[in-house]
N, CA, C and O atoms as a Tinker XYZ file with bonds, in Angstrom:
   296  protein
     1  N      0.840000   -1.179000    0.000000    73     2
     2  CA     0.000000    0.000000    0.000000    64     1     3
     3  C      0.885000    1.242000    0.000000    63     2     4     5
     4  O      1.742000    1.467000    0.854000    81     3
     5  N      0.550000    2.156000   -1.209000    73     3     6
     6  CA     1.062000    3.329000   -0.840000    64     5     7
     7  C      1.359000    4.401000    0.304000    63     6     8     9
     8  O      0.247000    4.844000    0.595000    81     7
     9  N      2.023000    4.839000    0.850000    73     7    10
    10  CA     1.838000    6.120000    2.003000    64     9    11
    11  C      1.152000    7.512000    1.264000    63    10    12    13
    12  O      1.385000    8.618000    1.752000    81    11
    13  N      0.416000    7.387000    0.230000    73    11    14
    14  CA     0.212000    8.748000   -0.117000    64    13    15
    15  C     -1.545000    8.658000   -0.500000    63    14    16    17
    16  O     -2.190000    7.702000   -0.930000    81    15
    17  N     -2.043000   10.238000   -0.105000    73    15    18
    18  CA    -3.973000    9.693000   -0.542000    64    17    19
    19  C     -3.627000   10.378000   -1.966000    63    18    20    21
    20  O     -2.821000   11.060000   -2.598000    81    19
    21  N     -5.153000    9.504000   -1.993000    73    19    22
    22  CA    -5.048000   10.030000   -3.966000    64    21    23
    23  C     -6.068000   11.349000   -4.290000    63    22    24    25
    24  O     -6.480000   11.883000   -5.320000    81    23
    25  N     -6.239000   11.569000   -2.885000    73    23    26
    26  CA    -7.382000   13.017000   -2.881000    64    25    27
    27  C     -6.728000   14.371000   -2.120000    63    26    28    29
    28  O     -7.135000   15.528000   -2.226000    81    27
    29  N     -5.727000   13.940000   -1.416000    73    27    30
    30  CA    -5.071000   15.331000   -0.838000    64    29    31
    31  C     -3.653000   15.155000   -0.997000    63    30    32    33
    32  O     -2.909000   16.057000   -0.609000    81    31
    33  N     -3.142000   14.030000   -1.558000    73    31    34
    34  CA    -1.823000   14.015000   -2.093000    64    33    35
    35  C     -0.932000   14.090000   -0.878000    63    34    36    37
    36  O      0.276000   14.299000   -0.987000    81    35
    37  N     -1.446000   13.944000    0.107000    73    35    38
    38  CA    -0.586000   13.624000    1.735000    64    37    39
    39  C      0.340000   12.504000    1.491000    63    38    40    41
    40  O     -0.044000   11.447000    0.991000    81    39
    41  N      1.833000   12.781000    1.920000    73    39    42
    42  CA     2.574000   11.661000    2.454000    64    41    43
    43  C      3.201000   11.848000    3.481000    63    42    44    45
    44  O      2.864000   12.672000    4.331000    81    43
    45  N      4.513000   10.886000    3.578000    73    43    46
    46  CA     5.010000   10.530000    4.073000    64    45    47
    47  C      5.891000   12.016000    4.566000    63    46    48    49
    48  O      6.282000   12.661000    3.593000    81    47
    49  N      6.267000   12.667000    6.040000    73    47    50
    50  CA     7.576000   13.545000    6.123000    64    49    51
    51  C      8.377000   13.307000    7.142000    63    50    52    53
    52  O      8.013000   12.356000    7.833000    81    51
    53  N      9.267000   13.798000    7.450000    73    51    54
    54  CA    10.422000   13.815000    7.963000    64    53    55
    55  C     10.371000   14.457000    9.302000    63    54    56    57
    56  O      9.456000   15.280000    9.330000    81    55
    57  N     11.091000   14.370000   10.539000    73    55    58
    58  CA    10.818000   15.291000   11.398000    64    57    59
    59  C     11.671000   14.440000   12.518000    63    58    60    61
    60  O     12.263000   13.445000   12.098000    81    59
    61  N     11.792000   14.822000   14.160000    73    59    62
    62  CA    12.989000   14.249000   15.045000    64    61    63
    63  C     12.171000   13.740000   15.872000    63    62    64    65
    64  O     11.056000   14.260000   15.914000    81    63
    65  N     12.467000   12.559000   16.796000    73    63    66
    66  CA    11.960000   12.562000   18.018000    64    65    67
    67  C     12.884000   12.981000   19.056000    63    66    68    69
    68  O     14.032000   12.542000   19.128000    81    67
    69  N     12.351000   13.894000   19.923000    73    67    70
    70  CA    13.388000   14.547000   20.940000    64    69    71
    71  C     12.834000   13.798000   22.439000    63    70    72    73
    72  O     11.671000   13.621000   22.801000    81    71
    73  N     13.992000   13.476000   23.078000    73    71    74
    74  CA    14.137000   12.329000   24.306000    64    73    75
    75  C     13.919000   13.802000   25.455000    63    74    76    77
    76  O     13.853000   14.879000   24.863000    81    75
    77  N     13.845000   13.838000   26.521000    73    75    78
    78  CA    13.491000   14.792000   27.666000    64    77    79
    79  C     15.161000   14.803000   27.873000    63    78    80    81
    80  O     15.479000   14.934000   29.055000    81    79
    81  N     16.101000   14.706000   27.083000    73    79    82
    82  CA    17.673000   14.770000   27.593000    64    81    83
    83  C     17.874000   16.103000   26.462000    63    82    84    85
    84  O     18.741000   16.969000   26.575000    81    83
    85  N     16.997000   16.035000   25.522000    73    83    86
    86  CA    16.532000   16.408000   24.236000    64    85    87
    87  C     17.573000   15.977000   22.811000    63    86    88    89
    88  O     18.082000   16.668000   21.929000    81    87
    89  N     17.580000   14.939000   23.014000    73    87    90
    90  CA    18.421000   13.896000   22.207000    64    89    91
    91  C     17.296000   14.234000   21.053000    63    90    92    93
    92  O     16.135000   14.591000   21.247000    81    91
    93  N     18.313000   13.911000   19.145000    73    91    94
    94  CA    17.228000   14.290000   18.236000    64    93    95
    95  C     17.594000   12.961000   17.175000    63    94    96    97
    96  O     18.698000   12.668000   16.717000    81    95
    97  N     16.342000   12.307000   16.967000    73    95    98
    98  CA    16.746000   11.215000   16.090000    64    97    99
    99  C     15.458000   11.086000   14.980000    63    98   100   101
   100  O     14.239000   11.062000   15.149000    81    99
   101  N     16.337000   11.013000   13.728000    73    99   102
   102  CA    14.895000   10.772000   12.515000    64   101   103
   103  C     13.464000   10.627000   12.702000    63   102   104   105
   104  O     13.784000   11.170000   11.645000    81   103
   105  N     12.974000   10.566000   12.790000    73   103   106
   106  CA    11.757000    9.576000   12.057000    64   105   107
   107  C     10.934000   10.085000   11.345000    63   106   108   109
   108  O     11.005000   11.242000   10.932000    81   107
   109  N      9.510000    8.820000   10.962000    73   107   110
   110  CA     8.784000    9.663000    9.736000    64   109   111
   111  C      7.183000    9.488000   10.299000    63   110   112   113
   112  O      6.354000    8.628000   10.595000    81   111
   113  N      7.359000   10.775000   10.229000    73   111   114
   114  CA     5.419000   11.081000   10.313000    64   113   115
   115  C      4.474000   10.685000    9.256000    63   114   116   117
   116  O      4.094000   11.533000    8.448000    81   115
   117  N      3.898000    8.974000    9.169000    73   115   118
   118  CA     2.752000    8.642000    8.069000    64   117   119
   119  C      1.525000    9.445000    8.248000    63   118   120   121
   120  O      1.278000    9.971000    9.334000    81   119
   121  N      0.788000    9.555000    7.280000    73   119   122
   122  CA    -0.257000   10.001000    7.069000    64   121   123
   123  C     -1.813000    9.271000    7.458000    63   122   124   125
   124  O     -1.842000    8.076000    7.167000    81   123
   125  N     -2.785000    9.688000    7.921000    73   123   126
   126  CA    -3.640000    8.725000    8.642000    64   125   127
   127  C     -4.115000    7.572000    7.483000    63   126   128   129
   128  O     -5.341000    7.515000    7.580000    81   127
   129  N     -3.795000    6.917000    6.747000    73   127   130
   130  CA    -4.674000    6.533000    5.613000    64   129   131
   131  C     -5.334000    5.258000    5.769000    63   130   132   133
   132  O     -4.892000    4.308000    6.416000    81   131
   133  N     -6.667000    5.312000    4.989000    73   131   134
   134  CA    -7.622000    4.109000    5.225000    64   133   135
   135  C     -7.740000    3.763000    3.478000    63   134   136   137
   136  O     -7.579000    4.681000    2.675000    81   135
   137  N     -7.971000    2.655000    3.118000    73   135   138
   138  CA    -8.655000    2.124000    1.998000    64   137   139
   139  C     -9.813000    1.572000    2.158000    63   138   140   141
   140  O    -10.016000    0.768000    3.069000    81   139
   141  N    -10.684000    1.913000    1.334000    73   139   142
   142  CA   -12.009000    2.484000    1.175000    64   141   143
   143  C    -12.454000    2.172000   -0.212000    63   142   144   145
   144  O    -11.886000    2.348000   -1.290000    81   143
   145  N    -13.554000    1.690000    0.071000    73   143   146
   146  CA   -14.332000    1.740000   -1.681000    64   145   147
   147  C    -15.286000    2.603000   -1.893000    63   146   148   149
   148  O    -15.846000    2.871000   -0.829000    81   147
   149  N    -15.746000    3.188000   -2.831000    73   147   150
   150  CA   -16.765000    3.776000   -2.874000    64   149   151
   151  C    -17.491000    3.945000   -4.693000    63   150   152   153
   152  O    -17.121000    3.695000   -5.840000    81   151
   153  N    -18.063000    4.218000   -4.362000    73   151   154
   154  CA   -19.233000    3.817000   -5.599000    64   153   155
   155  C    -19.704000    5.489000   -6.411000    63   154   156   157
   156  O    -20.373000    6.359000   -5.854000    81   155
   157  N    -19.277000    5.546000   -7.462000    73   155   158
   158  CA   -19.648000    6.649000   -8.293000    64   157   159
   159  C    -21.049000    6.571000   -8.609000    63   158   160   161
   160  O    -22.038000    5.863000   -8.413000    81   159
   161  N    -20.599000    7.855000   -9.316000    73   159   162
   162  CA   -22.346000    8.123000  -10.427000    64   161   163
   163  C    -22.641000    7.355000  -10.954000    63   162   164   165
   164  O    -23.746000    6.851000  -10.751000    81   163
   165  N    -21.793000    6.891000  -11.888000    73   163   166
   166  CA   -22.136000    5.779000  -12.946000    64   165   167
   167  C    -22.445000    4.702000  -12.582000    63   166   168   169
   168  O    -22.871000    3.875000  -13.387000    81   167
   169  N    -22.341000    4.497000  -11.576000    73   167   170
   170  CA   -22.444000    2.557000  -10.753000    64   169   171
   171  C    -21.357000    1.994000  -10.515000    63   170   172   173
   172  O    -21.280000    1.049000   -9.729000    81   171
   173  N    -20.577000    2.370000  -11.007000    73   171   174
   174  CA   -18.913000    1.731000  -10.627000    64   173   175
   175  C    -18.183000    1.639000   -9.126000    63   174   176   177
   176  O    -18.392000    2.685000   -8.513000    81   175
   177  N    -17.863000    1.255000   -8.820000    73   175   178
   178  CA   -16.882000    1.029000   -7.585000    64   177   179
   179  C    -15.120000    1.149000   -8.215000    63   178   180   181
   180  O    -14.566000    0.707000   -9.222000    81   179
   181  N    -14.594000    2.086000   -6.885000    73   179   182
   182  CA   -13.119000    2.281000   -7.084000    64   181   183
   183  C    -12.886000    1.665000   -5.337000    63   182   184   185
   184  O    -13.735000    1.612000   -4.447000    81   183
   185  N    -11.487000    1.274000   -5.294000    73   183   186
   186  CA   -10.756000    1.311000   -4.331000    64   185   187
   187  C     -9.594000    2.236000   -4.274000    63   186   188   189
   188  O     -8.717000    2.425000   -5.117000    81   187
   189  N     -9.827000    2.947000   -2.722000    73   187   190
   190  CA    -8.602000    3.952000   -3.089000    64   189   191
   191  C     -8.603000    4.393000   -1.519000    63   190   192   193
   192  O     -9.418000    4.478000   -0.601000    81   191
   193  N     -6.786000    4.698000   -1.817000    73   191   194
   194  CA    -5.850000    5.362000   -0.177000    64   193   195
   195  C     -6.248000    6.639000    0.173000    63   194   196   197
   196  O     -5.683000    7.571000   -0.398000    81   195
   197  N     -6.984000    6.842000    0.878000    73   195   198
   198  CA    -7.037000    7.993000    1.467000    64   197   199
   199  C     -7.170000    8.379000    2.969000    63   198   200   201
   200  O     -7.473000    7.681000    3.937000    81   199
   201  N     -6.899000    9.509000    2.888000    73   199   202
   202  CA    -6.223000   10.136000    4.533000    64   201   203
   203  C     -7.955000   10.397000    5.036000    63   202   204   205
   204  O     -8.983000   10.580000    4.384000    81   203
   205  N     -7.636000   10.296000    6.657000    73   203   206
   206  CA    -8.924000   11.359000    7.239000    64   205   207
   207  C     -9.231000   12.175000    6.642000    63   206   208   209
   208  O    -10.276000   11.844000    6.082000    81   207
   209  N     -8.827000   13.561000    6.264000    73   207   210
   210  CA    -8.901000   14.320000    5.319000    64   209   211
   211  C     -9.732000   14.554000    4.201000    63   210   212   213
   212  O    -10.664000   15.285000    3.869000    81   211
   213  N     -8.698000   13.217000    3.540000    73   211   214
   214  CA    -9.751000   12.829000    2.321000    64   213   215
   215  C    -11.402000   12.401000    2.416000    63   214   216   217
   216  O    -12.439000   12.687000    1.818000    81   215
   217  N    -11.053000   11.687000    3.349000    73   215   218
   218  CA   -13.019000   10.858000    4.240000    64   217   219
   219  C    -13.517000   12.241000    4.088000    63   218   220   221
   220  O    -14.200000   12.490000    3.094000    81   219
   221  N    -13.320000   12.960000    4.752000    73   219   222
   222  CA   -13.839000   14.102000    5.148000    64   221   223
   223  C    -14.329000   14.752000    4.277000    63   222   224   225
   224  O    -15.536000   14.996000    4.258000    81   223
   225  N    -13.355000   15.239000    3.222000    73   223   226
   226  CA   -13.553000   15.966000    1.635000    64   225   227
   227  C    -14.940000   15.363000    1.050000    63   226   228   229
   228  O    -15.996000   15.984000    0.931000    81   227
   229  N    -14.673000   13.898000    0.685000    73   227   230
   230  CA   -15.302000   12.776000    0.189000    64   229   231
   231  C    -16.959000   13.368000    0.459000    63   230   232   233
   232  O    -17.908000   13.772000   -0.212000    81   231
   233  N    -16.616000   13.134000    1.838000    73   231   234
   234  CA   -18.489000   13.152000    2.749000    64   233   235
   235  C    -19.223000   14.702000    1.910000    63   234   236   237
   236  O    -20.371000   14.978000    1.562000    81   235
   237  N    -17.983000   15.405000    1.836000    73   235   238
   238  CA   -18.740000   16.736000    1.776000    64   237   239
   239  C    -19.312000   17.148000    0.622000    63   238   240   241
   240  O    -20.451000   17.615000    0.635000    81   239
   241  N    -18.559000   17.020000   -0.575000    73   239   242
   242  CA   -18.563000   17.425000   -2.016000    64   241   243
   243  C    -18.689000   15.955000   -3.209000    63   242   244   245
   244  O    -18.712000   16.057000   -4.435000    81   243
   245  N    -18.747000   14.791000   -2.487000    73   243   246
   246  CA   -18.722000   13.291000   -3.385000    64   245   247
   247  C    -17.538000   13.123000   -3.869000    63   246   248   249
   248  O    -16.740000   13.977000   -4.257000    81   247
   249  N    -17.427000   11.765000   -3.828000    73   247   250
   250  CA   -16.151000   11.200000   -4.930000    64   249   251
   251  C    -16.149000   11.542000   -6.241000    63   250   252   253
   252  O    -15.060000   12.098000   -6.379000    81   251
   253  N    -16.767000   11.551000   -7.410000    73   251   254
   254  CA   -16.654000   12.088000   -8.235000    64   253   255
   255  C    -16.074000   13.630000   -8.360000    63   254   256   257
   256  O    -14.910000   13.679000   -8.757000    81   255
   257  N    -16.554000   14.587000   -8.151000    73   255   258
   258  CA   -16.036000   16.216000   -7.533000    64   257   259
   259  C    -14.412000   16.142000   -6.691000    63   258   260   261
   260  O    -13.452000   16.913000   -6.692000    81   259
   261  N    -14.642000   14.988000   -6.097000    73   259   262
   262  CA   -13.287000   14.801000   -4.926000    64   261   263
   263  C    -12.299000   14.856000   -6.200000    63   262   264   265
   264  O    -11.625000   15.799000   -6.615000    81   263
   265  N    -12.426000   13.574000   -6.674000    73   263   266
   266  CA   -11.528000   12.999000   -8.052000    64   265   267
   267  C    -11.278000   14.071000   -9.135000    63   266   268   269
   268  O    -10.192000   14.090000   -9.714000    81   267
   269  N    -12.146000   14.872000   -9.396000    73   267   270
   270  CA   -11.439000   15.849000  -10.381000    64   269   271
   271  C    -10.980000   16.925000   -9.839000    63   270   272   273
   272  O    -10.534000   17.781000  -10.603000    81   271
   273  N    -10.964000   17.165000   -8.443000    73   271   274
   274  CA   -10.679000   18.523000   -8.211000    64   273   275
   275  C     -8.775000   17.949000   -7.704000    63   274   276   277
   276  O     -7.704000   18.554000   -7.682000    81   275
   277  N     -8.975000   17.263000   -7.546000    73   275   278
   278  CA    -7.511000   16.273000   -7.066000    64   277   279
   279  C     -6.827000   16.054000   -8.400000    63   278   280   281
   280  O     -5.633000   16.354000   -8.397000    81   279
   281  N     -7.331000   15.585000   -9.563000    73   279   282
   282  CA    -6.494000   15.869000  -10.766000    64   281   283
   283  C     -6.295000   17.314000  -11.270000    63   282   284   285
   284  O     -5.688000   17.673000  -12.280000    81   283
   285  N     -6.744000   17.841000  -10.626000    73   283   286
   286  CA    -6.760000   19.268000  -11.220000    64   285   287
   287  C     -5.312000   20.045000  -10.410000    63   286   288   289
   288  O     -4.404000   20.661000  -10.968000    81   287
   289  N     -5.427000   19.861000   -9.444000    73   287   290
   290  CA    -4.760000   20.144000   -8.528000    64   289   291
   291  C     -3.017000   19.686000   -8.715000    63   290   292   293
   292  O     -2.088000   20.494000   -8.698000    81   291
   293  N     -2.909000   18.385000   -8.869000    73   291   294
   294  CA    -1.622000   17.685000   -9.122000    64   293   295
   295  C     -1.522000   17.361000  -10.502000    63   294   296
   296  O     -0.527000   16.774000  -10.928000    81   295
């Protein structure tokens, strides 16, 4: 599974964990992501990675609208 949604283009970043000595070491902040199906206009079903975010988008404006405003975008 990818680390990235296909509706807000969220991934994977970079950032430290600091110890209370304040020691600083890599790590990587994933993105919340769920896979999900959902069902268009047309009758079709997609499967696809997306973040909380994306759920969220999704609920508000539909998958279809989600999907082109996300190609539009990237």
């Amino acid at each position: 599974m990818s680390n990235v949604c296909a509706i807000t283009h969220k991934k994977c970043t970079v950032g430290n964990n600091v110890s209370h000595a304040n020691n600083r070491t890599k790590r990587t902040f994933k993105p919340n992501l769920h896979t999900k199906r959902f069902k268009r206009a047309n009758g079709t079903t997609i499967k696809l990675t997306v973040s909380a975010k994306g759920l969220r988008i999704i609920d508000k404006i539909g998958i279809d609208e989600a999907l082109k405003r996300s190609a539009q975008d990237h």
